[in-house]
N, C-alpha and C positions, 0 to 999 in steps of 0.2 A: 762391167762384170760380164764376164764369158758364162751364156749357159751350157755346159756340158750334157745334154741330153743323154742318157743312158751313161754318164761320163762319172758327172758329179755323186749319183744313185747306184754307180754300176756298185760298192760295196756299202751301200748304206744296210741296216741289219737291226737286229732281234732287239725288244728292249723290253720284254719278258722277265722278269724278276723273281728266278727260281731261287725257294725256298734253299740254304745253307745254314748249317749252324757254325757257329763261332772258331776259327781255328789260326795257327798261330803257323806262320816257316819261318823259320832261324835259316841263317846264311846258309850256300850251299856253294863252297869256291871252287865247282867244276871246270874243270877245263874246257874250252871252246875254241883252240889254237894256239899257237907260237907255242913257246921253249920256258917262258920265264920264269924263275922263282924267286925267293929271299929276297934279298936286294936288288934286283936284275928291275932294268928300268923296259925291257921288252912289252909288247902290250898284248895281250892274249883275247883276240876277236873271232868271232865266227865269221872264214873265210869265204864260206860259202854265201853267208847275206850279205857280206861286205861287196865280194867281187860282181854281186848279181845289181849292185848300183850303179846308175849312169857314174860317168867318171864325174860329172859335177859336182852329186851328192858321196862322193867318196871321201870322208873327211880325214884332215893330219892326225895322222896317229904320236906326234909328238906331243901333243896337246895332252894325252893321257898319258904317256913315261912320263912329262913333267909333274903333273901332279898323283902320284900311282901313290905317293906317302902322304900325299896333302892331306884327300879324303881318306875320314877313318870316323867310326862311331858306328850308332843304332840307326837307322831311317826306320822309323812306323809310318803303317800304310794303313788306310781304316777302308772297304768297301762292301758294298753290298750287291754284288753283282755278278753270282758264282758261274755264268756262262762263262765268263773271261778273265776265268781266274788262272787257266793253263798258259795263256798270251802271257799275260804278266809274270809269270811267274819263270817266266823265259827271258823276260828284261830283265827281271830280279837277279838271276844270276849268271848273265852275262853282264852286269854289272858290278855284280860283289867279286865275279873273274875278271875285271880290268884294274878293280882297287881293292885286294885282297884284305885292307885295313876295314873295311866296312861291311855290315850285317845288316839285310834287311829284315822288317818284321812286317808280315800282314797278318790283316785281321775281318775273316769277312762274317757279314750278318746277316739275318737270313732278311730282312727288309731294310729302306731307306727310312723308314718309320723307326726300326730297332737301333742304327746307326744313329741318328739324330739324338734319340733319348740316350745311346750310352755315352758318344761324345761330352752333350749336355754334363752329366751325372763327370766324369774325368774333369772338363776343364773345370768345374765346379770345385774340385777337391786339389785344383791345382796338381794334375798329372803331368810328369812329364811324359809320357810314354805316346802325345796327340802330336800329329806331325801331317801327316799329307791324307786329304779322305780323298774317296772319288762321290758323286755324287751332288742333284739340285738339292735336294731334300733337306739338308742345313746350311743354304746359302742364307737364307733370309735369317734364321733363328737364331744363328750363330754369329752374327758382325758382333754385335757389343761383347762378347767373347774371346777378341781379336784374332778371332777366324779371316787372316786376311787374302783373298784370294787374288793371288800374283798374275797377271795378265800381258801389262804392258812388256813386261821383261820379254817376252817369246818372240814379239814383234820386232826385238833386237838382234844381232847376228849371234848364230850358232857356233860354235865351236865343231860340234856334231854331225854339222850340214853338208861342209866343205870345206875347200882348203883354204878357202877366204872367207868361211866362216857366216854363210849368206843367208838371207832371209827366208824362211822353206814354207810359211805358213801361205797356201793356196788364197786366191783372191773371194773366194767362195766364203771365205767365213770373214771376211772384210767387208762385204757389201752392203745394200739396203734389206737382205732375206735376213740378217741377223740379230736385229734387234737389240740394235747394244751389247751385245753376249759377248762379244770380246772389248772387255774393258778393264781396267787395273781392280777388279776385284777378284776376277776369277781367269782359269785357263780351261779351253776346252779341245780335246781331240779330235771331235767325234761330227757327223750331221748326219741328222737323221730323217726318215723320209717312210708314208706309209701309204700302204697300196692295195690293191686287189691281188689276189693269188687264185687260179682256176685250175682243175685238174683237169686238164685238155684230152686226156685220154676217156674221161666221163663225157666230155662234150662233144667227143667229135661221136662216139655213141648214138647222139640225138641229130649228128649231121649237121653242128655247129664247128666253128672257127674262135680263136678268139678275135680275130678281124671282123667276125659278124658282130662284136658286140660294138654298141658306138654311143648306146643311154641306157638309163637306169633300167627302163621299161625293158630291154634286151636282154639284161640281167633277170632280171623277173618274168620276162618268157620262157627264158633259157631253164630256168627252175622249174614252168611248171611243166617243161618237158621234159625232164631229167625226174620229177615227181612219175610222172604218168609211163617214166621207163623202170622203174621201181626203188629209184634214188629217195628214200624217204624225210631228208634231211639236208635237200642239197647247201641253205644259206647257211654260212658257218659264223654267226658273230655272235659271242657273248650276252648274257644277260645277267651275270652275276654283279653286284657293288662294286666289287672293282673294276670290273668291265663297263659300267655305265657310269662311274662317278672318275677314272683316269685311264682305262684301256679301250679295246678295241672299239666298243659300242659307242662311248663317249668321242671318239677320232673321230666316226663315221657321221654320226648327228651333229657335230661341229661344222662338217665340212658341207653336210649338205645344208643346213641354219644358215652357214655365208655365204651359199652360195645363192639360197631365196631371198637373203636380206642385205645382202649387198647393194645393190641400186638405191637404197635409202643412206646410204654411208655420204652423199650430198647432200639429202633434205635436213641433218640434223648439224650441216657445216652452219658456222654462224652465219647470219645472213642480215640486209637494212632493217633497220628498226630493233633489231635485238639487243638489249640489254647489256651486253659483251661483244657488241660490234666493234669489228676494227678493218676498217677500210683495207687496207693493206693486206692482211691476216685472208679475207674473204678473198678478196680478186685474185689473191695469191693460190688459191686451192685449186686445181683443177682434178677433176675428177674422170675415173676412165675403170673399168671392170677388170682390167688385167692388173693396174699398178697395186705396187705393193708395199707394207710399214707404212699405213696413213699412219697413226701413231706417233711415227718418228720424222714426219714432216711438218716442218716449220710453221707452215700456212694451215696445215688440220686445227682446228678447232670448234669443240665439239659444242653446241648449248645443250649443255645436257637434260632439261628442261623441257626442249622439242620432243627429246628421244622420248622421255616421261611420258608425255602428253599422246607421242604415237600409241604407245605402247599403256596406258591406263586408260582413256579415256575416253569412253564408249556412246558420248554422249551422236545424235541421230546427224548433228550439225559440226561434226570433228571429221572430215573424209580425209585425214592423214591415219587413222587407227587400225595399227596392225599388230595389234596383240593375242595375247591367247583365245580369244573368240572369233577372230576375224575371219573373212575367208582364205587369207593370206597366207597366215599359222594353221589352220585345219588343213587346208592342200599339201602344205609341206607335211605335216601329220599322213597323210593319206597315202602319198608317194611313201612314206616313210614306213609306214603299217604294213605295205603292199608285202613286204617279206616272211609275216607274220604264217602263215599257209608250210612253208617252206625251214623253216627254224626246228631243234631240235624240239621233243617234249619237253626235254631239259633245262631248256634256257634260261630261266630264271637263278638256277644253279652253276649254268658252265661262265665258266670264265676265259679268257685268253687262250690259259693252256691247256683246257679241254677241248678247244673247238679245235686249236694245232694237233694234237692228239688224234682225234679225229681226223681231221684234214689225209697226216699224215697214214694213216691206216685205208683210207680211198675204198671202203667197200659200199656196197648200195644203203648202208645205214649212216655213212658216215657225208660229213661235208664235201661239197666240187666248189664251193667257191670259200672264201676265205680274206677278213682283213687281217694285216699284221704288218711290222714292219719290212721292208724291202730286204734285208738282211736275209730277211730268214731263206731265203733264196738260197743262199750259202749253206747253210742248211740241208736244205733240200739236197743238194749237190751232192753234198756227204752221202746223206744215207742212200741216195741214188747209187753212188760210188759205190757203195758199202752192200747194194742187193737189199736196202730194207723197205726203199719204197720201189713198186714195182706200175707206176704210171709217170704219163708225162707231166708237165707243168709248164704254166707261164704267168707273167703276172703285168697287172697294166695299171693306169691311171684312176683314180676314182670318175666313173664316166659320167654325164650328168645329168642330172631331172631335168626333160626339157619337155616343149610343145610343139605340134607342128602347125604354123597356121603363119597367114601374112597380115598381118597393120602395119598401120603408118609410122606405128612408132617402133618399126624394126629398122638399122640399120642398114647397109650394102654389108655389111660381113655376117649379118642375122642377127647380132646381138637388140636386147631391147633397151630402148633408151629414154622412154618416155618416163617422168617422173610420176609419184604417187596418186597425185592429185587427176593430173593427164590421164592414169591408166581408169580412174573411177569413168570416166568422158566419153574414150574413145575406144576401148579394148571388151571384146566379148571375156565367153566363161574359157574361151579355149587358151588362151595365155597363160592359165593354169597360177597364175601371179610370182613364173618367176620369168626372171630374164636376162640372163647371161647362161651359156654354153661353158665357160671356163669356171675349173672347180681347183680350190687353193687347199697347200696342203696341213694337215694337223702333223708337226713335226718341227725341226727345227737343228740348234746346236745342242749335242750331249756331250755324256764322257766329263762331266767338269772337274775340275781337279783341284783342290784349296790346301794352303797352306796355314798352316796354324804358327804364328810366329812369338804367343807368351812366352817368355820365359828364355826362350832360346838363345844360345850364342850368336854374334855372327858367321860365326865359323859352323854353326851349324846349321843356320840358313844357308849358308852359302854351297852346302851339302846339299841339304833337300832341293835348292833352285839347277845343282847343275843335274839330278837324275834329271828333274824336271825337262830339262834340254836334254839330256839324252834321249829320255822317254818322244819327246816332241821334236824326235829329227826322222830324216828316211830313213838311217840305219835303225834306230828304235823302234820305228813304226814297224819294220821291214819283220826283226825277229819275233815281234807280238804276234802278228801272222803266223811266222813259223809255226811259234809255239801253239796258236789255235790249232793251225792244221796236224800237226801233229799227234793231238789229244782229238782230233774229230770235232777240235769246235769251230766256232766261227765270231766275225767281231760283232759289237750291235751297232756300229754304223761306220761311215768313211771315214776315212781319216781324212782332217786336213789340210795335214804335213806332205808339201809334193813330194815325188819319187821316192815315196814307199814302195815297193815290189810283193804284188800279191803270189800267191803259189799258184803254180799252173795247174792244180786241181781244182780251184777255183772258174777257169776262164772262162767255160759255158754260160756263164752268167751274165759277160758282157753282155750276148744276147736275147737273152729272157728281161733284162733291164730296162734294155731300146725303149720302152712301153712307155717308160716312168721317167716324169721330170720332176724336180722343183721348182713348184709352180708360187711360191711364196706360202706365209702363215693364214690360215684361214680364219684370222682374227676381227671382228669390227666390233662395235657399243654393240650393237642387236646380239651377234653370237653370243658374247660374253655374259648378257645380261640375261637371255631366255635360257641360254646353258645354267644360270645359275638358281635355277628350281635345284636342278639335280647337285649344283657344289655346294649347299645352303646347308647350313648345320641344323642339327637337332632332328625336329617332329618335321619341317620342311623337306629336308632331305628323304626322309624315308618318306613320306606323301608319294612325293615325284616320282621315287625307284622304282616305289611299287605298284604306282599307275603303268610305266615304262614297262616294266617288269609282265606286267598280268596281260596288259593291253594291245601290246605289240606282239604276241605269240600271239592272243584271240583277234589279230587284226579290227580292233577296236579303239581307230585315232579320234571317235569323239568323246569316248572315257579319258581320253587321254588328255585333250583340249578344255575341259569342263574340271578337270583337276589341277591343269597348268592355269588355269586363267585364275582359282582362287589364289595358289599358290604364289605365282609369278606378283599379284598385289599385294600378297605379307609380303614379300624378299623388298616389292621396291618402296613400300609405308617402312622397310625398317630403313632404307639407305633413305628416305624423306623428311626420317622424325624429324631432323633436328630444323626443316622449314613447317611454314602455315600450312593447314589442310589445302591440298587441292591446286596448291599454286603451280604446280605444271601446265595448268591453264590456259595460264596467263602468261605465257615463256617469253613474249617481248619484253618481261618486268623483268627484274631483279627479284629472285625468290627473298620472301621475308622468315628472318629468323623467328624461330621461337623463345629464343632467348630475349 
């Protein structure tokens, strides 16, 4: 796998999910070149995206005069994702202009919440009118529905691609960063990637760089010098539900959770004497701070049991316990609160797109720093372009909580590497209890795309698969683009499809990107498991938000620890019922049923 640094990121983008209501386009068989009409087998392409392809991805145009009568019918398109409704809407009909027999319909919604339930409610009544959504949000809900989402197909030759019809999808979305995502259930476009965003024209005000930033702490100086220049709001991240329970806030607490609790992602691999020992399985696991997908490697295997045990159990004679009381969790709490000074009054209320909002507006009340996705860059671009924002920008890597001090258990490259137990032994207060400088990203593959295949003909599957290829070649990719730019939008992440051609109003971006890599998912058992105070349904849920919520703006991380630590013991007694009390224990056993 080739990392593309600033390569793979340079168009990753927005995934902001503005409000739209419901609306419907019927065909539009505009022209977009050549002569053709009635029966005329000529094929009518936009000459301008076409000729602007390496000659590789230039594909036979005979492939469309032969089938220009084949395809004909309705295609429904269902999404919810009215940024990028002008892109598509640019395929749309440079598509229904290559096979005037056929009519698209879309239909967008103003959430992936709304889109789910009315799919649901359709295939329920046996609609036909369900055909292609975009969107995760009814992968899971929708299989036994026979929502089946086409994958492997894409991975085959294009018709689209070239004149030999060649494989276009990039190695990036093939690798170990994908996590299964491209598999025969589903198709996805898109990779996405999220980052810091700094208004450099606020920073250099205070006589900073963004080259001076290099830790968190830099970030949080930087604020409170941009405070004390009359900046009253420099951190811009969310504090609304959706902001802490699946946007910005929730990104940024993920990434930094993995990255204090990463070094444990070995103590909980199975090990001799465990109950679900497997010789092979253990020797097989090697462990290292940058690798990535433990998950999807063979030899990970977690005893879930251990993690339990770290993480419940407080007793004076347990030195693996790094749960919501520890000092482990309170540090990472405190770094984390650190922002609290710096945050709008509003925070509890702003969400995503009020801190961009802000962002974008750059006055001394409004935010200099900013999470969001890497996209939004393109964005910026625009309204730069356009006279609406009138400061500079750049944006980088989420930088990391670190420490400065030397033990033994610091590598030659700095990283720390001593285990749990070893750090109680040998390690002062100054190690701050994390240890690794490398921070993993909240992000991944988007853009999914499913096929709904009840009911349907052949013949009109074999409709919806070939937009499908169109859609997922450079020439598709190339006019999606177009049509973004053209309306002033932009896409919400990379395409994966090579030799797509972006617009040259675009290109500044390359280098505002440089910053930002993907660095993998910032996924382990600890993330997953203390993130989910905040994804826990019910009276759980709101506990957590609103500890989050009140605590983090009064930079108050031991209200916040004293709330997670009840909370975090309902979330893991309710995944425990179905064992004995307490048997996390005893994790060399075999937990006993209650049954």
């Amino acid at each position: 796998m080739n990392k593309f640094k600033g390569l793979v990121a340079l168009f990753l983008a927005l995934a902001v999910v503005l409000a739209c209501g419901a609306c419907n386009k019927g065909g539009k068989n505009s022209s977009t070149g050549g002569n053709s009409g009635g029966g005329s087998t000529a094929v009518k392409i936009d000459e301008t995206v076409y000729s602007s392809l390496s000659e590789e991805y230039q594909f036979d145009k005979n492939y469309v005069s032969q089938n220009k009568n084949k395809f004909s019918g309705t295609l429904y398109m269902a999404r919810a994702y009215a940024d990028e409704l002008p892109g598509w809407e640019y395929v749309y009909d440079a598509y229904e202009t290559m096979y005037p027999n056929v009519t698209i319909k879309n239909t967008e919604y103003a959430s992936g919440q709304s889109l789910k339930e009315a799919l649901l409610l359709q295939m329920n009544s046996g609609s036909e009118t369900v055909g292609l959504m975009q969107g995760n949000y009814v992968q899971d809900a929708l299989k036994s529905y026979g929502y089946n989402f086409q994958g492997g197909f894409v991975e085959s030759v294009n018709p689209y691609a070239s004149p030999a019809g060649e494989e276009v999808l990039v190695g990036d979305l093939l690798n170990e960063y994908t996590f299964d995502n491209l598999r025969a259930e589903r198709i996805t476009f898109q990779n996405t990637n999220t980052c810091f965003f700094v208004n450099t024209t606020a920073l250099a005000e205070v006589g900073l760089k963004v080259e001076d930033l290099k830790t968190w702490d830099d970030i949080i100086d930087a604020c409170a010098k941009l405070k004390q220049a009359g900046y009253t709001s420099p951190f811009g991240i969310g504090g609304s539900n959706d902001s802490v329970s699946t946007k910005d806030f929730k990104w940024m607490y993920r990434i930094y959770l993995d990255q204090y609790y990463r070094d444990l992602i070995d103590d909980i691999q199975v090990q001799e004497g465990d109950w679900n020992y497997n010789k092979n399985t253990a020797d097989g696991f090697e462990f290292n701070f940058v690798k990535n997908n433990y998950e999807h490697d063979p030899y990970y295997a977690v005893n879930s049991m251990r993690a339990y045990n770290m993480l419940l159990n407080e007793q004076a004679d347990n030195p693996y316990y790094v749960g919501a009381n520890s000092a482990k969790f309170n540090c990472f709490m405190t770094n984390l609160c650190k922002i609290g000074p710096y945050l709008s009054a509003g925070f509890a209320g702003n969400g995503i797109a009020e801190v961009q909002q802000s962002f974008l507006r750059g006055t001394k009340n409004d935010s200099v720093f900013m999470v969001n996705y890497i996209g939004f860059g393109v964005a910026l671009e625009n309204y730069k372009n356009s006279g609406n924002v009138k400061f500079d920008w750049a944006c980088f890597d989420y930088l990391p909580m670190v420490c400065h001090c030397n033990v033994a258990c610091n590598d030659v490259s700095g990283e720390h590497v001593c285990n749990h137990v070893d750090d109680a032994a040998t390690e002062d207060a100054c190690t701050l209890h994390v240890h690794t400088t490398s921070t993993r990203d909240e992000g991944g593959v988007g853009g999914f795309i499913g096929l709904y295949t009840e009911g349907k003909t052949s013949e009109e599957i074999e409709l919806y698969l070939d937009f499908i290829r169109f859609f997922m070649s450079p020439y598709g990719q190339s006019l999606f683009y177009k049509g973004l730019e053209k309306n002033s939008g932009w896409p919400k992440a990379v395409s994966v499809i090579d030799g797509a051609v972006m617009p040259a109003s675009w290109s500044n971006f390359v280098e505002y990107s440089k910053n930002v890599e993907f660095n993998g998912l910032c996924a382990n058992w600890f993330t997953d498991f203390l993130a989910g105070c905040v994804n826990a349904s019910g009276s759980q849920y709101s506990i957590c938000k609103n500890a989050l919520q009140t605590n983090v703006l009064a930079n108050n991380p031991s209200a916040i620890t004293k709330v997670f630590n009840t909370q975090i013991a309902l979330y893991a007694n309710d995944k425990l019922s179905q064992y004995t009390s307490d048997c996390y224990k005893n994790y060399t056993k075999k937990p006993t049923s209650n049954g």
